[in-house]
MIBASE-268327 format. One line per 5 residues: their letters; for each residue x, y, z of C-alpha. Coordinates in steps of 0.25 Angstrom, whole numbers, plus 5000, padded with zeros to 4 digits. Layout:
BEGIN
A) X:Y:Z; ...
***
This chain:
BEGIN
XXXXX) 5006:4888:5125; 4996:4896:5117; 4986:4905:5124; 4975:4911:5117; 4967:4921:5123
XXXXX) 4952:4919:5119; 4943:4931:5127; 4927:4929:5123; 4920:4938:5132; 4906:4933:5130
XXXXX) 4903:4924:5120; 4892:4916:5113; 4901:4904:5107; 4909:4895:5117; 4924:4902:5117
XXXXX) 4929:4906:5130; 4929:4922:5135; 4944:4921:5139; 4952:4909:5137; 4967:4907:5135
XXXXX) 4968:4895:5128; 4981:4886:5129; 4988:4874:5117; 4994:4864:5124; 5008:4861:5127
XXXXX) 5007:4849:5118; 4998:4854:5107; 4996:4839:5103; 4990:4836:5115; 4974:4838:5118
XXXXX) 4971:4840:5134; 4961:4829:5139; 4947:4838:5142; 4941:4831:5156; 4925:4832:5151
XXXXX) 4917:4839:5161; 4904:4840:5156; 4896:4835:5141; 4899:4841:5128; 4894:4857:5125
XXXXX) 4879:4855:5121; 4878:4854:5106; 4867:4863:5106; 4875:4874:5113; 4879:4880:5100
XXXXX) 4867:4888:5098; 4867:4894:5113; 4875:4907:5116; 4886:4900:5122; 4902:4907:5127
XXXXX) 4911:4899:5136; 4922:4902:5143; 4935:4895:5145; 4943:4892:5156; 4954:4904:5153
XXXXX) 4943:4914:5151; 4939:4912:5165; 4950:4913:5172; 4957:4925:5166; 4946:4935:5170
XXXXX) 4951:4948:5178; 4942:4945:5189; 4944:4929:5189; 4931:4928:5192; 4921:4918:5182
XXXXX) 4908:4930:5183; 4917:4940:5178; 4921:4930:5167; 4908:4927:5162; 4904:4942:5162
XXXXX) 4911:4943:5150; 4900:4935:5144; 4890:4942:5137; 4878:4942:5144; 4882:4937:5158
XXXXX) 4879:4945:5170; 4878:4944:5183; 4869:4953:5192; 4879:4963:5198; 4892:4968:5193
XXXXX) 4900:4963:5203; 4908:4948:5204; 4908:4939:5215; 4919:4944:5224; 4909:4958:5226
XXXXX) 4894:4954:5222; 4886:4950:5232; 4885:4934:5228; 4870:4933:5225; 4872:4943:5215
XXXXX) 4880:4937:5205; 4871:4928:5196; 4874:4924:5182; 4863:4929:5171; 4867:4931:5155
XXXXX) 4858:4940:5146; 4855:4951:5156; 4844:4941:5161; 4849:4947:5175; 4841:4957:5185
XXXXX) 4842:4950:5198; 4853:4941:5205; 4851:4926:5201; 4858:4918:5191; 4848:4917:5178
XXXXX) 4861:4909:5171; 4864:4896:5175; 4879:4894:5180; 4883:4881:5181; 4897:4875:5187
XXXXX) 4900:4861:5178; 4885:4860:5176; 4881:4863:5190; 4874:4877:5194; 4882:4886:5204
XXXXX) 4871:4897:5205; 4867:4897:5222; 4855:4889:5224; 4849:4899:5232; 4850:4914:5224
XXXXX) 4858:4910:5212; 4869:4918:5212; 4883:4911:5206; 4895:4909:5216; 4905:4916:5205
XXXXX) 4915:4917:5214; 4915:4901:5217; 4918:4900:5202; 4932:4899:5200; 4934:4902:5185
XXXXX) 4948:4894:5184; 4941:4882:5187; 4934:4884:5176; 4934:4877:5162; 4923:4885:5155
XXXXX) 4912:4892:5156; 4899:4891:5147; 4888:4903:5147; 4875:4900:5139; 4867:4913:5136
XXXXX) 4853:4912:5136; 4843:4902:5143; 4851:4888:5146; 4837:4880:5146; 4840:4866:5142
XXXXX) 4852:4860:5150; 4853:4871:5159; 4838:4873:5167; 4833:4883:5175; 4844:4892:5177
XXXXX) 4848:4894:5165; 4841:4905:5163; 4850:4916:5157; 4859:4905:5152; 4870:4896:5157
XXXXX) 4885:4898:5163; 4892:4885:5164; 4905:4884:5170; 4913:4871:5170; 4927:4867:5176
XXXXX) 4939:4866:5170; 4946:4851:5168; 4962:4848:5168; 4959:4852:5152; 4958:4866:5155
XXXXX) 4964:4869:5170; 4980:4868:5173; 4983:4858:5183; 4986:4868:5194; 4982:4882:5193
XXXXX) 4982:4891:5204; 4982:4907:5206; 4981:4918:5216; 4978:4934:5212; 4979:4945:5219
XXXXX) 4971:4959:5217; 4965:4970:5221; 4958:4972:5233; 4968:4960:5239; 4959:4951:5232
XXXXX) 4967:4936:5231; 4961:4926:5222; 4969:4911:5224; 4964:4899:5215; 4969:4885:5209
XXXXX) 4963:4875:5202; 4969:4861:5201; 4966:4852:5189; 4970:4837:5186; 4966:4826:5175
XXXXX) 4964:4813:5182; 4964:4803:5172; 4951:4807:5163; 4945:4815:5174; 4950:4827:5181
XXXXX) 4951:4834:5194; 4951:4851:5196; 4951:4857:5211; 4951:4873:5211; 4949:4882:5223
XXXXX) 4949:4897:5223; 4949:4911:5234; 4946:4925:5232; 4945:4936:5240; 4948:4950:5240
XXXXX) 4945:4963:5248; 4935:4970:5238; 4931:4981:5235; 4921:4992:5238; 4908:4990:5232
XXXXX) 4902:5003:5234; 4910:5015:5224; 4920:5022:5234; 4910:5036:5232; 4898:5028:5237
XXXXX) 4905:5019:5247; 4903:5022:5263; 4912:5018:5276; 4904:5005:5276; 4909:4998:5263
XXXXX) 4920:4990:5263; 4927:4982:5251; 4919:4968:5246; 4928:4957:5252; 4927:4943:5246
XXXXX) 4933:4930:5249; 4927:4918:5238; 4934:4904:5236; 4930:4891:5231; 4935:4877:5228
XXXXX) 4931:4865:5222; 4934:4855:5211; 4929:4847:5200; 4932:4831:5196; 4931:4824:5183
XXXXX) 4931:4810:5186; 4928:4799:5176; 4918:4789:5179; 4917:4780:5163; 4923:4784:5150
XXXXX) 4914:4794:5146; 4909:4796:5161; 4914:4807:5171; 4911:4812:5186; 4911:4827:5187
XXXXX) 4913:4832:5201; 4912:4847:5205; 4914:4855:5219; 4913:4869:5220; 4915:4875:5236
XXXXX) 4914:4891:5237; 4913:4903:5247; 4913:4917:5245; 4912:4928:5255; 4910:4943:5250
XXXXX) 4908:4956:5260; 4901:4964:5250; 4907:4978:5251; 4900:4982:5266; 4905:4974:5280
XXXXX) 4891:4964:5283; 4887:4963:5267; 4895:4949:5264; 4889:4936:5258; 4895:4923:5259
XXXXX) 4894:4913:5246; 4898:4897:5249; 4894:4884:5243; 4898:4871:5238; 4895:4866:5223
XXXXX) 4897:4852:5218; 4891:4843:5206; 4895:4830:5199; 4893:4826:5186; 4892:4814:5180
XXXXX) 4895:4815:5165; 4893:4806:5152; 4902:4810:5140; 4901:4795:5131; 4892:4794:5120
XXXXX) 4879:4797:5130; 4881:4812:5136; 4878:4814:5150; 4880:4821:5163; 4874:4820:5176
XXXXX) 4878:4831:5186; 4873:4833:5201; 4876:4845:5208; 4874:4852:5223; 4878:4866:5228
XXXXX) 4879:4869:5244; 4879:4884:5245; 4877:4896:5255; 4877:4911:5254; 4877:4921:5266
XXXXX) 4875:4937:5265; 4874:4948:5273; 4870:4962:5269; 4871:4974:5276; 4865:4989:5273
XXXXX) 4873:5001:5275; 4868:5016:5277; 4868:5027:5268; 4882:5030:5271; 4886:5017:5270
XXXXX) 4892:5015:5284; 4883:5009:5292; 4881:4995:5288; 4868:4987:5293; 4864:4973:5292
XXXXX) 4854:4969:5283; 4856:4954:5280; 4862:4942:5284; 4859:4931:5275; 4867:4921:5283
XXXXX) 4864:4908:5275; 4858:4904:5262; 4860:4890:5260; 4857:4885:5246; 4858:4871:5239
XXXXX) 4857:4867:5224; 4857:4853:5220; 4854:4848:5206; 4860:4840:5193; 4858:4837:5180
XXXXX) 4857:4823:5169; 4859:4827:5155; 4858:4815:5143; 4866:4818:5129; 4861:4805:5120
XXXXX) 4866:4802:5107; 4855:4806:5100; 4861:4807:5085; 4872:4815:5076; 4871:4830:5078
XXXXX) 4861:4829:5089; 4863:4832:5104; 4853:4828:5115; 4853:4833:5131; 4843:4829:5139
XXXXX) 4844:4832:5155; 4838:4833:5168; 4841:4842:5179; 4840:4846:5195; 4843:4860:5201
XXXXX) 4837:4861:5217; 4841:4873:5226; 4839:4875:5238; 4842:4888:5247; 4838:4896:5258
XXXXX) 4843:4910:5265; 4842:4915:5279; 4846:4927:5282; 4843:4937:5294; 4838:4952:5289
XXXXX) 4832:4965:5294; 4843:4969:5301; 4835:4980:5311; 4842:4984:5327; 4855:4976:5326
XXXXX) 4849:4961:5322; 4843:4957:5310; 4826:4955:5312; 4823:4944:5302; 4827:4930:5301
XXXXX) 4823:4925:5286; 4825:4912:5277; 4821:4909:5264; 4824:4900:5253; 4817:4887:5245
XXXXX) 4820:4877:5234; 4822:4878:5218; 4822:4865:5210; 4822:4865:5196; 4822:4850:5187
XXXXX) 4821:4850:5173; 4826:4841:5161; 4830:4846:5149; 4832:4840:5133; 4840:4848:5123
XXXXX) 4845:4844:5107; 4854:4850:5097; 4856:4845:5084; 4864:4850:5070; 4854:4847:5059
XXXXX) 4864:4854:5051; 4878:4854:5054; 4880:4867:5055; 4866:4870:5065; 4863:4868:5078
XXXXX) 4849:4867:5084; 4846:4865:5099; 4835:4864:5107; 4831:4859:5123; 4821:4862:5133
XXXXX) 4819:4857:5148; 4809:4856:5158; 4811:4859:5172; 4803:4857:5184; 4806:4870:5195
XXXXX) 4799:4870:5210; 4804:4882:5219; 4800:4875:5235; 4801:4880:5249; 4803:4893:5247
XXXXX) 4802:4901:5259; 4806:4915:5266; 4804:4916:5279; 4808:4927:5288; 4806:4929:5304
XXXXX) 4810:4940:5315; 4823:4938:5321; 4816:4942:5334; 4804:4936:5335; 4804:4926:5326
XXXXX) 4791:4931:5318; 4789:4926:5304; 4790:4939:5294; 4792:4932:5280; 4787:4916:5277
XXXXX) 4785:4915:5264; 4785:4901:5260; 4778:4899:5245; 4774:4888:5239; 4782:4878:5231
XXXXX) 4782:4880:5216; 4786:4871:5205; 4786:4870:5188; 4789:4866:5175; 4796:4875:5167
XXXXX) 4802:4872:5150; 4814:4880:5146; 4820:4875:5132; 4831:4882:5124; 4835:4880:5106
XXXXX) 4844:4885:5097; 4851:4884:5084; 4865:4887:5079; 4868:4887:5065; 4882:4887:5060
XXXXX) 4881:4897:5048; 4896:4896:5042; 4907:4893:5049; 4909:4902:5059; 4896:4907:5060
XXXXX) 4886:4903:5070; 4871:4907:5070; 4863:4903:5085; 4849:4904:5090; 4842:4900:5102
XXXXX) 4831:4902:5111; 4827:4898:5125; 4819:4897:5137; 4823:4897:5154; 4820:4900:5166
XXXXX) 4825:4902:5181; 4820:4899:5193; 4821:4911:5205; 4831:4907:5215; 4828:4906:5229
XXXXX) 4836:4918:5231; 4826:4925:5222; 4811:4918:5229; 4815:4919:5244; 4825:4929:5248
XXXXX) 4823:4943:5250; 4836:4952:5250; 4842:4966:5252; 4853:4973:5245; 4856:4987:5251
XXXXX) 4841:4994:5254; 4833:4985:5245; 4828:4974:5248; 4822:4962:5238; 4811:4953:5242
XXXXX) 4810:4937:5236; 4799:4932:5230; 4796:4917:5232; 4785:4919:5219; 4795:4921:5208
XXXXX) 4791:4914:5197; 4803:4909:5186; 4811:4917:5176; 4809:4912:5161; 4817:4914:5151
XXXXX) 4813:4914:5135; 4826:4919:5126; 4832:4918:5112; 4844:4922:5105; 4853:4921:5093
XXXXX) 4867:4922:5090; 4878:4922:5079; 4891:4917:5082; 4903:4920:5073; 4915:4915:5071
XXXXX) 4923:4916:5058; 4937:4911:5065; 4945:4911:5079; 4947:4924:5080; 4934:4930:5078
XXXXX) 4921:4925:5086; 4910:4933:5085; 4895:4932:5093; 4881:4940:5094; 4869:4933:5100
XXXXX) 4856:4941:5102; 4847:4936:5112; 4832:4939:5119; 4828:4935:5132; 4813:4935:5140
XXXXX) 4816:4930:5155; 4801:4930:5160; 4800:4930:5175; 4814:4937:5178; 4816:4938:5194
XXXXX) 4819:4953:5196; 4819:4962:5209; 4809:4971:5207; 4806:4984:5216; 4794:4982:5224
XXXXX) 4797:4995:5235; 4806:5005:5238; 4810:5008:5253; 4807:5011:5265; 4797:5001:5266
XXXXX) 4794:4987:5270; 4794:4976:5261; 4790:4962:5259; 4802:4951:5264; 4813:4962:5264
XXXXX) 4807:4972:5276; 4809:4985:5276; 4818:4992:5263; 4823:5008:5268; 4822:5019:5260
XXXXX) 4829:5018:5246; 4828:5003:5246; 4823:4996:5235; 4812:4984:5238; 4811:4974:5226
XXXXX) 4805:4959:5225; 4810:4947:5216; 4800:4947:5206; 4797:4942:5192; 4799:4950:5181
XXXXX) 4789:4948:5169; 4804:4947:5159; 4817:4952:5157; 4817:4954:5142; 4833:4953:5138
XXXXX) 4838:4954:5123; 4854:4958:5119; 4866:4954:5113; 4878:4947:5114; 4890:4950:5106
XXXXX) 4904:4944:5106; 4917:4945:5098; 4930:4938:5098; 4942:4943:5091; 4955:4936:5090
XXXXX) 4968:4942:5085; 4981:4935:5088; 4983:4937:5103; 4973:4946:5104; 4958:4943:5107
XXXXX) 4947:4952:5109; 4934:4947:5115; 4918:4954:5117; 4906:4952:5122; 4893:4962:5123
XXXXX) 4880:4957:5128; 4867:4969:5126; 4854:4964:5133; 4842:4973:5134; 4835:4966:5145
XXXXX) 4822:4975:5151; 4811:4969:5161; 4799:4966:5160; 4790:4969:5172; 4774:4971:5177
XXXXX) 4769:4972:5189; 4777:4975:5201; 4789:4974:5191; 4784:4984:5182; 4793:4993:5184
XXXXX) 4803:4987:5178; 4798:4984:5165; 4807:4989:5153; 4820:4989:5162; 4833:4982:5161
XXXXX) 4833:4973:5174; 4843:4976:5185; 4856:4974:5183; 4856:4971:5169; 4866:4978:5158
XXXXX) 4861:4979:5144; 4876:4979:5141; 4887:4971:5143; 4901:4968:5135; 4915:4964:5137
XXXXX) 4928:4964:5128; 4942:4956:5131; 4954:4960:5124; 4964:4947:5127; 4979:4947:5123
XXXXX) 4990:4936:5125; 5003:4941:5124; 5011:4928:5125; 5010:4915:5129; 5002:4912:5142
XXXXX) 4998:4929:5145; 4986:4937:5144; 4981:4950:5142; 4963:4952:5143; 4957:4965:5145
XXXXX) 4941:4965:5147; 4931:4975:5145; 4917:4975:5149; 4906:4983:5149; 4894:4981:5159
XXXXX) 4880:4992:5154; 4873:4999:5165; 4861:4993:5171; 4850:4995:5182; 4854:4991:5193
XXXXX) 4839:4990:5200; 4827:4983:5194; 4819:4999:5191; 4831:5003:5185; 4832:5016:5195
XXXXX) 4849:5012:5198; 4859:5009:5187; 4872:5001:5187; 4881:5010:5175; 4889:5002:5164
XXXXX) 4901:4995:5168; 4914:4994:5160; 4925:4986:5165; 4940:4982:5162; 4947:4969:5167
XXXXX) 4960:4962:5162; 4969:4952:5163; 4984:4948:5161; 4991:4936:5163; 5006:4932:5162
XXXXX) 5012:4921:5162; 5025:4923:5172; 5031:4907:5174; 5027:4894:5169; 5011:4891:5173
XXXXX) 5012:4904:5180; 5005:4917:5175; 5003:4931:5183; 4988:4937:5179; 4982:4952:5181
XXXXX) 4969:4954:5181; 4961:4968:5182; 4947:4969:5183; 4940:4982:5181; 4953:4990:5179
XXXXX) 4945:5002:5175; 4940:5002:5188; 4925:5004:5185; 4913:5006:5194; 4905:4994:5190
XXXXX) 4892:4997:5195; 4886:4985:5201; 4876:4988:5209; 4869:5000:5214; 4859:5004:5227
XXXXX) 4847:5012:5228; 4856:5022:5234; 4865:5023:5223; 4876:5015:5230; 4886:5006:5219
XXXXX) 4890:4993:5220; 4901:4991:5212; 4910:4980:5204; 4924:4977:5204; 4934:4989:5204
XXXXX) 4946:4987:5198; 4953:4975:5203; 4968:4971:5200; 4973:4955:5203; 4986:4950:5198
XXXXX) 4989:4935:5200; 4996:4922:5199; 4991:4909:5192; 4999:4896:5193; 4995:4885:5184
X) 5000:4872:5179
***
């Protein structure tokens, strides 16, 4: 058995970031592909497209699939931290620095069903398990057409792995630093033409302390975690050219993030079916439902960090999201592709919480939530006029209605309203579209072009639910208005053989309406929905931006030389804000959290037959960490590797590092100055069984 090593960190064609790719014992013999889903889009061509295969993500250092995708150019999540530190409603997915606050502006989808929570829009990464997966497709740049409403930023699609890809039997169990144990399998079977995968997986560890050893007081202690999930998915055959596609996701994460009382609870259950057409009349049909749940609870420490208050108990915020999707491939002619579609996405959600901690018990009693539907239809065409062009084009109307919002907040005493704010039910039409063209110069060399419009709706987390972190405080607002989004960009592909693949795609973007947190006060004082904010504390509302204005680069190469590969990526965006008003202040400046500069580089050696060897670079610029700009986060530049040796038959020890300069990586940062750090360095060694 052959294995070549193929590491593409960030890409703008369709080859995996890291894949191990293996000929068959019977070189004669082609495996039989179970069909999961209908035929790439033919149009596809002139998007900024990479995608990731199954080896590629599962041979990270950190076996973890956000850590993967960072090596994509372009993505970023809002703080530099994963899902075994962050707190969860963090960790969003955005691309093209269309970042600043918390929520997803990039649609992530599980075999065509989104996984972002109903409620705040944050991704359950940890629920993820990459060695379930088959591949991964990221779409840079507004995914209008199929995709809706969430699309914003672009699209991340993941999709499982058939008995094509995935060993009968795999299982492994690692052991690191910090007594962090992860344990997973993953069985998969052909039963006649369909097939049947079941996969379960448990981490925890002991953590680490968040807070930099110079700043840290008696009160912080190492950010525990404990995470598993479980699930499977079922191709079953219905006709001939008909299948039934059955999905279960199950998942629960506990975190206790760096101070006893600050620890969040993440669980849920995700399912979808799909119905799928693959005879001479494309089509599929896909239903799907998600169940999930989040608590949190927050405390506030003194100035010398030893004394640790209650702030927050945010014991329950239930949230459901139900939807599905019909989309039509006719024959329509030679050389011409057709999709037409409709689609549901309804979410419902709410929090309760207790707050205002004040005399041993906490004061005030508060709920809030409501109900986001979008339903749109969308028709899109690609045709070759000339062999060597393609030319696409789509749009799609939607119909959005934000209902039964409500905050409502009483005293714990006396039962007293102090907050009910119940506005009135909105609704609108709202035309996105998307086009480009991809032109074939010579063989080997690819021009593109395209051009798009999107948009986003604010989650319920963003119009009803005030929040604290440390001394600030941040207040909802149940007026916001849409994010839109115009952009354009234009790309050269090249690729003159195998072992060089080149890249460079230039892009502009206008998002109108960007939801920011914008300071409104500075403590002590009393506030709007939030209370009283002590001295040093920051008070800031959930507004909308006039525009985030973001144009950049991205840039890969990919050399190959015998058993040798070396891999980059570098994505530069110049994003600045555009504000009047009450957000004036932050006109010209890069919103928060936002790097101008980002890059990663793999070196990958195979030795021999069935053993690794990747080293990976990559660099992170500085960035504001607070809308004004008055607190910054400094660069970042990391070092993660991985080894793996084969020792017996279907048996392979691996070593991963991550970090292994040990770098402060500057995640976040208080009005006092305190750091929130990323992962230190973190050693693991383990044992993978397949077969």
């Amino acid at each position: 058995m052959r294995l070549i090593l193929i590491l593409i960190c960030g890409a703008s064609t369709a080859s995996p970031l890291l894949a191990v790719e293996a000929a068959t014992p019977d070189a004669t013999t082609t495996p039989e592909i179970v069909v999961t889903g209908l035929p790439i889009a033919k149009g596809d061509t002139a998007y900024d497209i990479v995608s990731l295969g199954h080896d590629q993500l599962t041979t990270s250092a950190s076996s973890r699939i956000e850590d993967v995708l960072r090596d994509v150019a372009g993505f970023q999540q809002y703080r530099r931290t994963d899902s075994r530190t962050a707190n969860p409603t963090s960790q969003g997915a955005t691309l093209r620095s269309l970042g600043g606050n918390a929520s997803s502006r990039a649609l992530v989808t599980l075999d065509g069903a989104p996984v972002a929570d109903p409620f705040a829009g944050y991704i359950p990464w940890f629920a993820l398990a990459p060695e379930r997966l088959g591949n991964v497709r990221v779409t840079r740049g507004a995914g209008a057409g199929a995709f809706g409403s969430g699309a914003l930023a672009g699209t991340i699609e993941l999709n499982s792995a058939d008995p094509a890809t995935l060993p009968g039997l795999q299982a492994e169990v690692d052991y690191g630093s910090r007594n962090s144990v992860t344990a997973s399998a993953v069985g998969s079977t052909k039963v006649g033409t369909g097939a049947v995968t079941v996969f379960g997986r448990y981490d925890r560890g002991d953590g680490y302390v968040i807070i930099p050893e110079n700043q840290a007081g008696p009160a912080d202690i190492p950010a525990r975690y404990a995470q598993g999930s479980i699930g499977f998915n079922a191709s079953i055959p219905v006709a001939d050219d008909t299948k039934l596609l059955v999905d279960a996701l199950g998942f629960d994460d506990n975190r206790v993030r760096g101070v006893a009382g600050n620890t969040s609870n993440s669980r849920g259950v995700d399912t979808s079916v799909r119905l799928l057409g693959t005879g001479h009349w494309q089509w599929q049909a896909l239903a799907y439902l998600q169940a999930q749940s989040f608590a949190n609870e927050v405390v506030a420490l003194d100035a010398a960090r030893k004394v640790a208050t209650p702030s927050l108990d945010q014991y329950n915020t239930p949230a459901t999201g139900f939807g599905g999707k019909l989309e039509l491939r006719p024959p329509v002619g030679h050389g011409i592709e057709l999709r037409l579609g409709v689609d549901l996405r309804d979410d419902t959600g709410q929090t309760e919480e207790r707050s205002r901690y004040q005399v041993g018990a906490y004061t005030r009693l508060r709920q809030g939530g409501g109900h986001n539907q979008v339903a749109g239809g969308y028709a899109e065409v690609s045709a070759t006029p000339i062999g060597d062009v393609t030319l696409t084009a789509g749009g799609r109307i939607d119909h959005w209605r934000i209902a039964g919002g409500f905050l409502h907040e009483i005293d714990a005493q006396t039962f007293a309203t102090t907050i009910n704010e119940r506005p009135a039910d909105r609704d609108g039409w709202e035309p996105t579209g998307r086009g480009g063209i991809a032109w074939d110069v010579v063989d080997g060399v690819k021009l593109r072009a395209a051009a798009y419009l999107g948009y986003r709706l604010p989650t319920l987390n963003e119009l009803y639910r005030p929040f604290r972190v440390g001394a600030d405080a941040t207040a909802s607002n149940n007026a916001l208005g849409l994010e839109r989004l115009k952009g354009a960009e234009v790309g050269v592909d090249f690729h003159p053989s195998s072992a060089i693949r080149l890249g460079v795609t230039a892009f502009t973007n206008r998002l109108e309406g960007a939801i920011g947190n914008v300071t409104a006060g500075v403590g002590p004082g009393t506030y709007p929905e939030v209370g009283f904010v002590a001295a040093g504390g920051i008070y800031r509302v959930r507004r909308n931006l006039d525009a985030i204005i973001a144009q950049g680069i991205e840039a890969e190469a990919h050399l190959t030389e015998g058993a040798w590969r070396l891999d980059a990526s570098y994505a530069y965006t110049h994003a600045r804000v555009r504000g009047s008003g009450l957000a004036a202040a932050l006109n010209g400046l890069p919103p928060a959290l936002t790097p101008a500069n980002q890059a990663s580089a793999t070196l990958g050696w195979v030795p021999y037959r069935n053993a690794l060897i990747a080293v990976t670079g990559r660099y992170s610029g500085s960035q504001n960490e607070d809308d004004l700009g008055t607190r910054h986060l400094t660069d970042a530049t990391t070092l993660d590797a991985v080894v793996e040796v084969p020792v017996a038959r279907g048996i392979a020890v691996t070593l991963r590092g991550e970090n292994l300069t040990d770098t402060l990586i500057e995640s976040g940062m208080s009005t006092t100055g305190i750091i929130d750090r990323g992962t230190p360095r973190t050693l693991t060694i383990g044992v993978r069984f397949s077969r």
